[in-house]
PDB file of N, CA, C and O in Angstrom, chain B, residues numbered from 101:
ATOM      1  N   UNK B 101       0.814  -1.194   0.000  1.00  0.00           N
ATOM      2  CA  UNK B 101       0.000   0.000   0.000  1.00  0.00           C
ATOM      3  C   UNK B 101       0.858   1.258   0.000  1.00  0.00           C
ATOM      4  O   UNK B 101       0.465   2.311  -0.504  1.00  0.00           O
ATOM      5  N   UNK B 102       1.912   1.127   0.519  1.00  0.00           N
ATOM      6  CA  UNK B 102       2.728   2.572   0.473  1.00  0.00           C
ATOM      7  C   UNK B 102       3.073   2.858  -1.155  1.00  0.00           C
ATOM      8  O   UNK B 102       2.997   4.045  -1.473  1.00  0.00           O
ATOM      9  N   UNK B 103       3.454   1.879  -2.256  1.00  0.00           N
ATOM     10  CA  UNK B 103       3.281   2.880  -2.984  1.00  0.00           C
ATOM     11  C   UNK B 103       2.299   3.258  -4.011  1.00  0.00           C
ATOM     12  O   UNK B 103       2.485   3.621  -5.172  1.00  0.00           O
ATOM     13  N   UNK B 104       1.170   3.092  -3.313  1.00  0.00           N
ATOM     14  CA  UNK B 104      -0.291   3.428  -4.406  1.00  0.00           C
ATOM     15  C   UNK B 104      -0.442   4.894  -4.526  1.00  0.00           C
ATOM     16  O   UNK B 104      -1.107   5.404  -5.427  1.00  0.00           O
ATOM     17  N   UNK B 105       0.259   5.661  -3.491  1.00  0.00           N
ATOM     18  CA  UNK B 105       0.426   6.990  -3.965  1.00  0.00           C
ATOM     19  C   UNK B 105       1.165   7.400  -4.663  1.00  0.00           C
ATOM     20  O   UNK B 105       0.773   8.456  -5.159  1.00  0.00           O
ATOM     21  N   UNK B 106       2.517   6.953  -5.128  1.00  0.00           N
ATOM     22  CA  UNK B 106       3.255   7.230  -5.857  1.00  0.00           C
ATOM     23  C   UNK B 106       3.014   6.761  -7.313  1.00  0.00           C
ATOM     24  O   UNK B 106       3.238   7.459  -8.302  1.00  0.00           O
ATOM     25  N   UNK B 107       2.346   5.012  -7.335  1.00  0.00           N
ATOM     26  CA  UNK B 107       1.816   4.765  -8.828  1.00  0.00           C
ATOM     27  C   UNK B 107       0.441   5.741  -9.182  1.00  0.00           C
ATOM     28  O   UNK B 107      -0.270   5.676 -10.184  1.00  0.00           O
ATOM     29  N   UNK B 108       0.339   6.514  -8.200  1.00  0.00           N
ATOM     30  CA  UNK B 108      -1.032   7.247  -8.705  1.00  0.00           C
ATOM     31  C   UNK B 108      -0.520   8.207  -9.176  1.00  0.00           C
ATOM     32  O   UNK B 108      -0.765   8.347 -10.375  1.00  0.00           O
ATOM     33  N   UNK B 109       0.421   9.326  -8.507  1.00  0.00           N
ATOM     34  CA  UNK B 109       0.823  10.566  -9.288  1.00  0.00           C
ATOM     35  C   UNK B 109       1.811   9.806 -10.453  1.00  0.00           C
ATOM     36  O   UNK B 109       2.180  10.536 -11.373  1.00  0.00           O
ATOM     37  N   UNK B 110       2.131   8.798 -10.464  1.00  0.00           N
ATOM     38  CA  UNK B 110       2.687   8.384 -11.997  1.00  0.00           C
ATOM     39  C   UNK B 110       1.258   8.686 -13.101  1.00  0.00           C
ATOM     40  O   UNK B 110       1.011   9.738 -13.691  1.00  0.00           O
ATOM     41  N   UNK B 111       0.662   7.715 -13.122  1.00  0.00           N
ATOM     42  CA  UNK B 111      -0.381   7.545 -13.609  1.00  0.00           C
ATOM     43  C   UNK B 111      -1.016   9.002 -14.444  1.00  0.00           C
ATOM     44  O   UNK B 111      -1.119   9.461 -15.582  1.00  0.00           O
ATOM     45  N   UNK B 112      -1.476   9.480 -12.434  1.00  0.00           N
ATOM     46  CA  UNK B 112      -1.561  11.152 -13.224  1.00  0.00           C
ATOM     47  C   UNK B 112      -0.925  12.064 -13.979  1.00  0.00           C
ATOM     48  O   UNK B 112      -1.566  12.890 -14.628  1.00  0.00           O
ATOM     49  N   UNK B 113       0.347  12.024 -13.981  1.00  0.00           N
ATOM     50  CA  UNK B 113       1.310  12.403 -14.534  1.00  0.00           C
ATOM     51  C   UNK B 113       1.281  12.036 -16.451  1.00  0.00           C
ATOM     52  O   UNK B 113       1.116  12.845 -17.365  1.00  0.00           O
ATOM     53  N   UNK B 114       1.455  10.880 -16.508  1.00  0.00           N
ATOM     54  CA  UNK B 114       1.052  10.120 -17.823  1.00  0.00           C
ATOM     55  C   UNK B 114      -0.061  10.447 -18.520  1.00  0.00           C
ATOM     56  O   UNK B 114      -0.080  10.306 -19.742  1.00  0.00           O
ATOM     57  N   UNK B 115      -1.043  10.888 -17.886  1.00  0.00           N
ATOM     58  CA  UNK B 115      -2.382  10.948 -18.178  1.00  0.00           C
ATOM     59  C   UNK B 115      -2.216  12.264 -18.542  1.00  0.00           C
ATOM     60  O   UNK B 115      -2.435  12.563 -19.716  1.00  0.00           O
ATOM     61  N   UNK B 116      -1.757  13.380 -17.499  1.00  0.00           N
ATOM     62  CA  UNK B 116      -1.566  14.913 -17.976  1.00  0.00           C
ATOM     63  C   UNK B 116      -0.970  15.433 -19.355  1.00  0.00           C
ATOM     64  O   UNK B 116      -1.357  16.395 -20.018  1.00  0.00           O
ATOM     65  N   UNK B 117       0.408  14.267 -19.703  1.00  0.00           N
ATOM     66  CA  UNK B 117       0.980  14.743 -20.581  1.00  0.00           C
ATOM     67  C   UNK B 117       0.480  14.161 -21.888  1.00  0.00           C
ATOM     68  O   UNK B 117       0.867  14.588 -22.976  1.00  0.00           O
ATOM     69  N   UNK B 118      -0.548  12.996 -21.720  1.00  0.00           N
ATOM     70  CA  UNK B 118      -0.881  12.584 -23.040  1.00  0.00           C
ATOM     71  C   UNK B 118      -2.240  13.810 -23.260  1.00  0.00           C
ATOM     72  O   UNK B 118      -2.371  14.185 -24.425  1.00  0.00           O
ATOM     73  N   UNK B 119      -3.277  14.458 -22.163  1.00  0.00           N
ATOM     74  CA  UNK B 119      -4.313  15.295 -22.801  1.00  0.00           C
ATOM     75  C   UNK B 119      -3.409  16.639 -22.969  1.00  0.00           C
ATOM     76  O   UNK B 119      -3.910  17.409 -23.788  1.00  0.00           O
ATOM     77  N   UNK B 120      -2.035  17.164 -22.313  1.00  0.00           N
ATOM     78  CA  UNK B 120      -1.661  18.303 -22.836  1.00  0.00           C
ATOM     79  C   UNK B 120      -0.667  17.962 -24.535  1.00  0.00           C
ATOM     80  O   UNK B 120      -0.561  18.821 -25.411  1.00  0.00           O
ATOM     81  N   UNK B 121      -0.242  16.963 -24.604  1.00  0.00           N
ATOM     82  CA  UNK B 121       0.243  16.816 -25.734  1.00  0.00           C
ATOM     83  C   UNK B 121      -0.883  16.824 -27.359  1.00  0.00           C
ATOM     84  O   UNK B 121      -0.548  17.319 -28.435  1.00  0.00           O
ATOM     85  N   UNK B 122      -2.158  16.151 -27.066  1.00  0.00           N
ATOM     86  CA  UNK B 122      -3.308  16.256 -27.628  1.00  0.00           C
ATOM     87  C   UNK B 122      -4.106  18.074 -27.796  1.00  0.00           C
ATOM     88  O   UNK B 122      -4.743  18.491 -28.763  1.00  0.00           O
ATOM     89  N   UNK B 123      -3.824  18.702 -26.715  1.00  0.00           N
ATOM     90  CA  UNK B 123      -4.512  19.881 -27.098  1.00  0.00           C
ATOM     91  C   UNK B 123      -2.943  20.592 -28.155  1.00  0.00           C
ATOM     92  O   UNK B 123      -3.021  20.999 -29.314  1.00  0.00           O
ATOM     93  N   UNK B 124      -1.926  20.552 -27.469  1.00  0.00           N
ATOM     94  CA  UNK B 124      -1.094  21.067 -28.274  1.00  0.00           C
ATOM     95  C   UNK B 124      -1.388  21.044 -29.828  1.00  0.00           C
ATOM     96  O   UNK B 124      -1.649  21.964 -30.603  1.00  0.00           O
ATOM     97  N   UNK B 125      -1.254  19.646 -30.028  1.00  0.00           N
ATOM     98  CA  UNK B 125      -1.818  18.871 -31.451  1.00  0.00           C
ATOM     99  C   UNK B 125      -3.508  19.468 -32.012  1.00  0.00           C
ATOM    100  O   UNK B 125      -4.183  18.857 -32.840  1.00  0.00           O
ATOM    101  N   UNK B 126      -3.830  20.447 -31.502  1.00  0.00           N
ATOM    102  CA  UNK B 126      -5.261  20.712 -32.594  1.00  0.00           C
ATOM    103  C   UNK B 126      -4.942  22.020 -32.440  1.00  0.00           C
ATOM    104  O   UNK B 126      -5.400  22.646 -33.396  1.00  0.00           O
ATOM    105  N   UNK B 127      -4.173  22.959 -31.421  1.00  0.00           N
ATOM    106  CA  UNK B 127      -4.000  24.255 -31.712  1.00  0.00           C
ATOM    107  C   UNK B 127      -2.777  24.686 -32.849  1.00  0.00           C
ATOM    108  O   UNK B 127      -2.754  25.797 -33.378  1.00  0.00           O
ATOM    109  N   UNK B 128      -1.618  23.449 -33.167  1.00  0.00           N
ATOM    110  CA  UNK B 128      -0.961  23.921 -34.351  1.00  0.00           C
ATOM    111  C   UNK B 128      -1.815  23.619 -35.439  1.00  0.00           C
ATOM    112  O   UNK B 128      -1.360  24.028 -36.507  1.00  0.00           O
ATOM    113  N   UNK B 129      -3.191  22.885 -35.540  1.00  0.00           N
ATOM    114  CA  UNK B 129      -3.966  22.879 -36.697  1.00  0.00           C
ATOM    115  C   UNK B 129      -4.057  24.006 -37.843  1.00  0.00           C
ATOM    116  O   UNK B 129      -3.751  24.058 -39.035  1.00  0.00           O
ATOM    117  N   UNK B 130      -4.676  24.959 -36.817  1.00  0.00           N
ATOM    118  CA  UNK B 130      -4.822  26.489 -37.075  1.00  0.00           C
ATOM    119  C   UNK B 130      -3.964  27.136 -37.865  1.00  0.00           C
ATOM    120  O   UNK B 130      -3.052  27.727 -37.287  1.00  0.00           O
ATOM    121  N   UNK B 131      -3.995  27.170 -38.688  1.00  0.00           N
ATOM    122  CA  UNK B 131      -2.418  27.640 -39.535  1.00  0.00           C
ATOM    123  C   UNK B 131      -1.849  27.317 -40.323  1.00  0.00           C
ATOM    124  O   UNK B 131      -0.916  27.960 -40.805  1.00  0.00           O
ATOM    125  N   UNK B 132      -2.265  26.130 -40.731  1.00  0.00           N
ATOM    126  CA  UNK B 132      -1.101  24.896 -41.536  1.00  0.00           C
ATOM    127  C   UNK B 132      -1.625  25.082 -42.976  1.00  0.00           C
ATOM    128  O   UNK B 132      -1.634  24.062 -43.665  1.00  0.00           O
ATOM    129  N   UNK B 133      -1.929  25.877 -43.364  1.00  0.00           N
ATOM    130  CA  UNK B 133      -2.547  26.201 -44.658  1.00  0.00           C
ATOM    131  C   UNK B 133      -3.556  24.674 -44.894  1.00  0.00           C
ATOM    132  O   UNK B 133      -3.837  24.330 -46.042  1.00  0.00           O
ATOM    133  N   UNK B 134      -3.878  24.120 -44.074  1.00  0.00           N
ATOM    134  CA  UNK B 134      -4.729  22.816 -44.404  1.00  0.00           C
ATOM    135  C   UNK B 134      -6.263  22.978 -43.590  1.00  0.00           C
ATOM    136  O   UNK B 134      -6.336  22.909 -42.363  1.00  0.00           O
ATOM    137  N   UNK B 135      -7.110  23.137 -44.214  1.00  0.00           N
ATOM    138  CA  UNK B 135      -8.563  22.688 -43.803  1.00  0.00           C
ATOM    139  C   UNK B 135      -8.705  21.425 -43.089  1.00  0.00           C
ATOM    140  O   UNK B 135      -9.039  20.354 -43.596  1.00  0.00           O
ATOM    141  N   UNK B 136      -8.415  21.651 -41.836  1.00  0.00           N
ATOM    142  CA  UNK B 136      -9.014  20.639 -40.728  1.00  0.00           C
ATOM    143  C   UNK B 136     -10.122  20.338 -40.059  1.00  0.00           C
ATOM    144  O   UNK B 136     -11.061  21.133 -40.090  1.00  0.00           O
ATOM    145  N   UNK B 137     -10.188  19.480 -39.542  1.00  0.00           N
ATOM    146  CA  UNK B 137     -11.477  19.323 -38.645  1.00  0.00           C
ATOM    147  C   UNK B 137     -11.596  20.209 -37.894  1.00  0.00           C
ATOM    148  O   UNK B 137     -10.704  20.474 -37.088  1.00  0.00           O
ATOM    149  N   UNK B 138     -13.011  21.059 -37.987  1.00  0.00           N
ATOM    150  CA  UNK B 138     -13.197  22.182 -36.858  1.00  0.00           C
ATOM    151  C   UNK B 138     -13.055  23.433 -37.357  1.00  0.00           C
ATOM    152  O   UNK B 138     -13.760  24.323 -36.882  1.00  0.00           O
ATOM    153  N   UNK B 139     -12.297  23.673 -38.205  1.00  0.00           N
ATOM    154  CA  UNK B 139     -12.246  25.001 -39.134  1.00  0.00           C
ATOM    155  C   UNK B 139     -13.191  25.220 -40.086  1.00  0.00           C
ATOM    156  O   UNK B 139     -13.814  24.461 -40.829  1.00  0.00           O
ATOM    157  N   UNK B 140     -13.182  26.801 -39.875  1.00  0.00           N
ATOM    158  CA  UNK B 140     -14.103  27.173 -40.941  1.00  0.00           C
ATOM    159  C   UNK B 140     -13.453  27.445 -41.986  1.00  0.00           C
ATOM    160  O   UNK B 140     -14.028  27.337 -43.069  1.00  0.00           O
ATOM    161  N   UNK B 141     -12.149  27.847 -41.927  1.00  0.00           N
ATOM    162  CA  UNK B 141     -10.952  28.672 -42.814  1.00  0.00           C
ATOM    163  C   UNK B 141      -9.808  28.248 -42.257  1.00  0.00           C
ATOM    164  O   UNK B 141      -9.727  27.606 -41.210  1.00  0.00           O
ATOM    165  N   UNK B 142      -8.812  28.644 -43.029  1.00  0.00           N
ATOM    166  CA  UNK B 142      -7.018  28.409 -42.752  1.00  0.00           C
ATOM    167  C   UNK B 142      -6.706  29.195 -43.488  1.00  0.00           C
ATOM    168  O   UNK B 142      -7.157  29.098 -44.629  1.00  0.00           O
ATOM    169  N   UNK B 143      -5.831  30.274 -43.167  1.00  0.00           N
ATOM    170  CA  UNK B 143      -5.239  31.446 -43.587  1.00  0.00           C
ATOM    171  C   UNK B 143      -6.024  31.649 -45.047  1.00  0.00           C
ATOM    172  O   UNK B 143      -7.173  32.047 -45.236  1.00  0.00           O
ATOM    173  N   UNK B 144      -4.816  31.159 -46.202  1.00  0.00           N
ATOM    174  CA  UNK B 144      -5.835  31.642 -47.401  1.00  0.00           C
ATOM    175  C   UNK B 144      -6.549  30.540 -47.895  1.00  0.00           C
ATOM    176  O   UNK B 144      -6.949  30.919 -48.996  1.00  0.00           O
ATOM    177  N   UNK B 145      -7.022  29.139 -47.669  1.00  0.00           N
ATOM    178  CA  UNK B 145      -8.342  28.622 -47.778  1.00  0.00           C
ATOM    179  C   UNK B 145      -9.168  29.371 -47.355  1.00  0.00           C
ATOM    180  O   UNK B 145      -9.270  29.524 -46.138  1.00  0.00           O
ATOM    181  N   UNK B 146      -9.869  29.947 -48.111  1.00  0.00           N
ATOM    182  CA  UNK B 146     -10.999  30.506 -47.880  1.00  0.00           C
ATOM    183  C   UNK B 146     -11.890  30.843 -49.014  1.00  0.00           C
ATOM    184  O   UNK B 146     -11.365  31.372 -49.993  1.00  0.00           O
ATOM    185  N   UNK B 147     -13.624  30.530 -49.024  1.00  0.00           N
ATOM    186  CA  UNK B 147     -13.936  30.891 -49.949  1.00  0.00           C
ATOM    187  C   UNK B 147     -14.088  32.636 -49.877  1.00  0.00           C
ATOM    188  O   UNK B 147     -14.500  33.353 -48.965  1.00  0.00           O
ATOM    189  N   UNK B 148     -13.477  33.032 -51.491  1.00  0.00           N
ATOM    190  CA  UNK B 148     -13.899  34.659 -52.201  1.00  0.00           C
ATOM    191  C   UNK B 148     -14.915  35.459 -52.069  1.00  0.00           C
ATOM    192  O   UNK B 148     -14.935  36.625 -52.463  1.00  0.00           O
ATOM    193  N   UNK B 149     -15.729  34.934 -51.561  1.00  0.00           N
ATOM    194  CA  UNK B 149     -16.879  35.935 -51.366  1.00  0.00           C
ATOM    195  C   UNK B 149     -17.741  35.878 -49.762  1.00  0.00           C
ATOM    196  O   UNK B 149     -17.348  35.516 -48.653  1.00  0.00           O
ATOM    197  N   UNK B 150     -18.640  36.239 -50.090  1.00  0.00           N
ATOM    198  CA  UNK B 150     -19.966  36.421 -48.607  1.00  0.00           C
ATOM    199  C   UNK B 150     -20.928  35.679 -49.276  1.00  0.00           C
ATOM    200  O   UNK B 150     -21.504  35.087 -48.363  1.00  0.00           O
ATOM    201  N   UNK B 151     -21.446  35.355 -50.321  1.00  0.00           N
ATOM    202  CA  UNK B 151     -22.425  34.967 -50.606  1.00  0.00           C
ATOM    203  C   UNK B 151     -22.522  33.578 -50.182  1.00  0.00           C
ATOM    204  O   UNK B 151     -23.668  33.130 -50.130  1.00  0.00           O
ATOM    205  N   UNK B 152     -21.594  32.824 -49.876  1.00  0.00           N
ATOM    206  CA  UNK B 152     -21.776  31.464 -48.875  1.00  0.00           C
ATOM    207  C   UNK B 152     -22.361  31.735 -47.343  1.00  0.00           C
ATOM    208  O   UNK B 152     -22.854  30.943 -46.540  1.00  0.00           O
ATOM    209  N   UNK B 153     -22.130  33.066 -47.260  1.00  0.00           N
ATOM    210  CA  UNK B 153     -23.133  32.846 -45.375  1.00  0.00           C
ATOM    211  C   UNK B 153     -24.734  34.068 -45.580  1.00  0.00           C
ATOM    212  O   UNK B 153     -25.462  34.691 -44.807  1.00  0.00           O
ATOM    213  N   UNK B 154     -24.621  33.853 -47.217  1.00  0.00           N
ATOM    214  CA  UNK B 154     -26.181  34.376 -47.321  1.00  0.00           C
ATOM    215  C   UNK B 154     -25.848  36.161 -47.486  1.00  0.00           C
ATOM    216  O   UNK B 154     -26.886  36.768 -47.750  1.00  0.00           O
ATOM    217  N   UNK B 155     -24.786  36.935 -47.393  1.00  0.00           N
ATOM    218  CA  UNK B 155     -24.634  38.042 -47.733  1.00  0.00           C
ATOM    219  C   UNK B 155     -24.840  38.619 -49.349  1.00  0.00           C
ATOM    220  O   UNK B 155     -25.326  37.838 -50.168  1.00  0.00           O
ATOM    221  N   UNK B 156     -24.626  39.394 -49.588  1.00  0.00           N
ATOM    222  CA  UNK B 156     -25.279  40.317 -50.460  1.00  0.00           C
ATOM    223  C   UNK B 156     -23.924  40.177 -51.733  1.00  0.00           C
ATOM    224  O   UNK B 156     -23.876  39.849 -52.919  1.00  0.00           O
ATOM    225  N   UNK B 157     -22.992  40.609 -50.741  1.00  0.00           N
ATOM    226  CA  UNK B 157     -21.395  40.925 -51.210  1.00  0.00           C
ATOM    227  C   UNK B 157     -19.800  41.595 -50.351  1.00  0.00           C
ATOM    228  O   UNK B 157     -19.741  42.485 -49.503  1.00  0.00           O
ATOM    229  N   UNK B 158     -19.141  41.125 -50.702  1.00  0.00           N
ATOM    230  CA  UNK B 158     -18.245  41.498 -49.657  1.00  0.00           C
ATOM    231  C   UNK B 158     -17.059  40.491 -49.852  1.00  0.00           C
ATOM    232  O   UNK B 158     -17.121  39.843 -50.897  1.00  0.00           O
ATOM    233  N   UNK B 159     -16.164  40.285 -49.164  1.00  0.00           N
ATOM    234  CA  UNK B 159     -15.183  39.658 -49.136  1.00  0.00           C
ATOM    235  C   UNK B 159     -14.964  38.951 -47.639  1.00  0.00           C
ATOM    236  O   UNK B 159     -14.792  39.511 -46.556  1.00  0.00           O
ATOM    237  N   UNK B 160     -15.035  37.431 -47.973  1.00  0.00           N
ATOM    238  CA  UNK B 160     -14.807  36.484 -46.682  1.00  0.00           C
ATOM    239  C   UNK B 160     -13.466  36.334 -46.281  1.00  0.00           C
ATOM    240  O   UNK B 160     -12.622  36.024 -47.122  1.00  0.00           O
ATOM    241  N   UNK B 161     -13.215  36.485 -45.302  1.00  0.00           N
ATOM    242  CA  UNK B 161     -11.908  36.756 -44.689  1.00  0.00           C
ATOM    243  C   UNK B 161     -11.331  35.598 -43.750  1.00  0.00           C
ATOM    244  O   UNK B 161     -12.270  34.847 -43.486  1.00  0.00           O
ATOM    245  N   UNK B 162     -10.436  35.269 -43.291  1.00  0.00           N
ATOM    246  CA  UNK B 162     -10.027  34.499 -41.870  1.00  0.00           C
ATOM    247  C   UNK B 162      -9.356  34.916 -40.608  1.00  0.00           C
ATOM    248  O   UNK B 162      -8.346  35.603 -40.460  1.00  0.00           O
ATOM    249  N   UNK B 163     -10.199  34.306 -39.660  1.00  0.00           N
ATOM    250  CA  UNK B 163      -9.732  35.025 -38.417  1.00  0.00           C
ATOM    251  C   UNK B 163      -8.324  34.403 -38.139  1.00  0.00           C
ATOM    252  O   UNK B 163      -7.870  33.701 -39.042  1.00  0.00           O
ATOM    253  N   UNK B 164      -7.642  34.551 -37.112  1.00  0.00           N
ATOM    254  CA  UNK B 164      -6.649  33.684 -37.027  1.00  0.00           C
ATOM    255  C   UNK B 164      -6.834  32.610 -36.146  1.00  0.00           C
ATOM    256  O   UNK B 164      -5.921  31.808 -35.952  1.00  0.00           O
ATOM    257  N   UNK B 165      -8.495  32.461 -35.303  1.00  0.00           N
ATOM    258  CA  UNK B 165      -8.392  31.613 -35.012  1.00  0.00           C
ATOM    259  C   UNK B 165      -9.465  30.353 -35.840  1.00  0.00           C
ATOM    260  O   UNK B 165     -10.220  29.460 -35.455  1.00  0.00           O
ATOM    261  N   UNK B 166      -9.088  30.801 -36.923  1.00  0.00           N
ATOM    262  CA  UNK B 166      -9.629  29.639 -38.257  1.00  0.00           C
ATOM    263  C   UNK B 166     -11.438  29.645 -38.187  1.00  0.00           C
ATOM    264  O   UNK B 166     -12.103  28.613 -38.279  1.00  0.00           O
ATOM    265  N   UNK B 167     -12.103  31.212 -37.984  1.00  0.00           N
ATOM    266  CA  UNK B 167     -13.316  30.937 -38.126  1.00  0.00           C
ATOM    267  C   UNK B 167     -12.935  32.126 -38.935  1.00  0.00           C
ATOM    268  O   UNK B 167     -11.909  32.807 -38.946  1.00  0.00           O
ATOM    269  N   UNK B 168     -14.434  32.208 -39.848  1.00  0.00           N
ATOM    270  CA  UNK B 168     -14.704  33.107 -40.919  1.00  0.00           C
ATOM    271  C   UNK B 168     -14.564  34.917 -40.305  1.00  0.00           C
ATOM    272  O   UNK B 168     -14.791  35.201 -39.129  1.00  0.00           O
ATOM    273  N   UNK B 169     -14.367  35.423 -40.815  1.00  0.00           N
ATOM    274  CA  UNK B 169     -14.401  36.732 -40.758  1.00  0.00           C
ATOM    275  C   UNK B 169     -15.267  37.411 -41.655  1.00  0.00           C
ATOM    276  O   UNK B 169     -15.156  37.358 -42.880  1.00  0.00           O
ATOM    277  N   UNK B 170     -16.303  38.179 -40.909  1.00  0.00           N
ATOM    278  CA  UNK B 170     -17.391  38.617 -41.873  1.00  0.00           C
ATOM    279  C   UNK B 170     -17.328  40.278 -41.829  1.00  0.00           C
ATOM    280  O   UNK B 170     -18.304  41.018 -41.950  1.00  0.00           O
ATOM    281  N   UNK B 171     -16.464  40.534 -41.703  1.00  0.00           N
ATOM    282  CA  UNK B 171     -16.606  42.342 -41.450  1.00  0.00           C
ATOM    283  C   UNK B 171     -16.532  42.624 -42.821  1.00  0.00           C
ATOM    284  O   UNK B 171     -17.552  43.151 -43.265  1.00  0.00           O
ATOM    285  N   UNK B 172     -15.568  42.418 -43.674  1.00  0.00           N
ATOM    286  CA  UNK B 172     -16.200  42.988 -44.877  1.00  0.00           C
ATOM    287  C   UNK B 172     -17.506  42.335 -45.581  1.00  0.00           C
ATOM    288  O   UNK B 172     -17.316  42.801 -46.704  1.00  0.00           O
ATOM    289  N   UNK B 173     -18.255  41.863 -45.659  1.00  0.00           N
ATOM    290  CA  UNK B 173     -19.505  41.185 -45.623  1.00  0.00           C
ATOM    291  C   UNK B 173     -20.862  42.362 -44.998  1.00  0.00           C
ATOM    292  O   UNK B 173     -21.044  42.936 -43.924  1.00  0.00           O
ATOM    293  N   UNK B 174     -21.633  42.311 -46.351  1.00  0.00           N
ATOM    294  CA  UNK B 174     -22.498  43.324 -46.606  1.00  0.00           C
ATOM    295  C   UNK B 174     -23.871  42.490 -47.097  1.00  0.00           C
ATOM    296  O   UNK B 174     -24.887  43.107 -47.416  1.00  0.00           O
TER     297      UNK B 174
END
């Protein structure tokens, strides 16, 4: 029994670095000039216009955190 505390903060330990190694892994997504899961956009993937979110006219943009940018969008 003495060391069930120590195989536990192992454990935890193991466990920490496999969900921080995993978030690491979807925030370099963002960027990679590649359309991933979860994105709306990646830098210049993007569709040319507004008329895909029902606008009039304008120019669709990307945020940097890979969702659409609608400010020029009219």
């Amino acid at each position: 029994m003495k060391n069930f505390g120590f195989i536990f903060f192992c454990v935890f330990i193991l466990y920490c670095f496999a969900w921080c190694s995993e978030e690491a892994e979807n925030i370099d997504k963002c960027g990679n000039e590649q359309l991933d899961d979860g994105e709306q956009c990646d830098i210049n993937i993007v569709p040319k216009n507004c008329y895909l979110l029902y606008y009039n006219y304008g120019t669709l943009r990307c945020n940097d955190d890979c969702t659409y940018n609608v400010s020029d969008c009219r």
